[in-house]
C-alpha positions as CSV (number, residue, x, y, z in Angstrom):
1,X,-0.5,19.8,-7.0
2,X,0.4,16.2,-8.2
3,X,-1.6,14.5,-9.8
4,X,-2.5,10.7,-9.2
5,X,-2.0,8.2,-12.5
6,X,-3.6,4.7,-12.0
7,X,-1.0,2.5,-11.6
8,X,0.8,0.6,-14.0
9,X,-0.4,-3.0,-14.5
10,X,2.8,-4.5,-14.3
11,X,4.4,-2.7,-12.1
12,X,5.3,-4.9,-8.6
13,X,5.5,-2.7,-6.5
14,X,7.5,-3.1,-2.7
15,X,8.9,-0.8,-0.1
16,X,11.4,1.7,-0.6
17,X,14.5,0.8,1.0
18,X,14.1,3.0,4.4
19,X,10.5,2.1,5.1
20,X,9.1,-0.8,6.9
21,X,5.6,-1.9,7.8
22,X,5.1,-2.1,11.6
23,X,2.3,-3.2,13.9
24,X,1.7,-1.7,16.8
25,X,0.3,-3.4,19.8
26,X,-0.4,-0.2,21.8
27,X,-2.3,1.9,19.2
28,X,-3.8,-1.6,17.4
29,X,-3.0,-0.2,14.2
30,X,-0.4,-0.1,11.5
31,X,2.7,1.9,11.0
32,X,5.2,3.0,8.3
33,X,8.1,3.3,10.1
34,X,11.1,5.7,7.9
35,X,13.9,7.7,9.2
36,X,13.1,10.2,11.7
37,X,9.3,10.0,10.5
38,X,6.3,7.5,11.5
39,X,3.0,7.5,9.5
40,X,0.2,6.0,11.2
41,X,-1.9,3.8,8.4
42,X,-5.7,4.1,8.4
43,X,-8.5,1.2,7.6
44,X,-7.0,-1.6,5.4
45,X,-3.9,-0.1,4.4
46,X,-2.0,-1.8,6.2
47,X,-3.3,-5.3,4.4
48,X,-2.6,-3.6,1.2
49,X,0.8,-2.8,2.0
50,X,1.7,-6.4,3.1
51,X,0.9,-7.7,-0.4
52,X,3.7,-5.0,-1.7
53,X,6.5,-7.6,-1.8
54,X,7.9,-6.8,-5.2
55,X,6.6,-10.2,-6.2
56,X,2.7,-9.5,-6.9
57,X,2.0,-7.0,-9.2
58,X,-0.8,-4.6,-9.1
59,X,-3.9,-6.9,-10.6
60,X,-2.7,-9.9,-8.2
61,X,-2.7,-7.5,-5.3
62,X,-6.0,-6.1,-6.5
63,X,-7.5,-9.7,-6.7
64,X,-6.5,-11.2,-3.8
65,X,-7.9,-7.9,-1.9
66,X,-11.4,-8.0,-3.3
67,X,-11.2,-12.0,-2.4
68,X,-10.6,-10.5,0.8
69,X,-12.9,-7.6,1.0
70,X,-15.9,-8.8,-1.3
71,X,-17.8,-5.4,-1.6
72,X,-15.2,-2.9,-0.7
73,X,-13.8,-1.1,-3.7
74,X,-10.6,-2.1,-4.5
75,X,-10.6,-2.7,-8.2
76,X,-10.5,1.6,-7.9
77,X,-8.8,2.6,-4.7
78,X,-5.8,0.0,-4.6
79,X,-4.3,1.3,-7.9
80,X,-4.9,4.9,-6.7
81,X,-3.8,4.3,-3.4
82,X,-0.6,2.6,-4.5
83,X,0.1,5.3,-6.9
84,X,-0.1,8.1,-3.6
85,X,2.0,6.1,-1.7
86,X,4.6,5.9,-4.6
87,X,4.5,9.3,-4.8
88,X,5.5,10.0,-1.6
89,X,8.3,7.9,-1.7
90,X,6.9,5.1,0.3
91,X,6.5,2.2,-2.4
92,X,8.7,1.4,-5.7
């Protein structure tokens, strides 16, 4: 089992080169679209994704979420959810 770190302050993190953030019409929802594989992205993750540019990193995404999303957790599940996405290969 892998374990989940919180992530790393300054990392900025950005999609992996083979990955793309898709929206699609039909399903009203977000996709990651990869070779030969498509994940379909639950809730806000889609949102957090989009601030994954390479330029923010991790408390700037953080902030601008909870501006967002005033009494949704994200000061918690952003860093943990960027850490799972990084370690299935998704993010860098």
């Amino acid at each position: 089992m892998t374990s989940i770190q919180v992530a790393e302050p300054r990392w900025r993190p950005r999609l992996a080169r083979a990955v793309f953030l898709r929206y699609d019409k039909v399903r009203g929802t977000d996709l990651l679209m990869m070779p030969e594989r498509v994940v379909v992205l639950r809730g806000q993750a889609g949102d957090v994704l989009r601030l994954c540019d390479g330029e923010r990193d991790v408390p700037r995404i953080v902030g601008e979420l909870a501006a967002r999303f005033p009494v949704a957790p994200v000061t918690a599940d952003v860093p943990e959810f960027l850490d799972r996405m990084r370690v299935e290969g998704w993010l860098r």
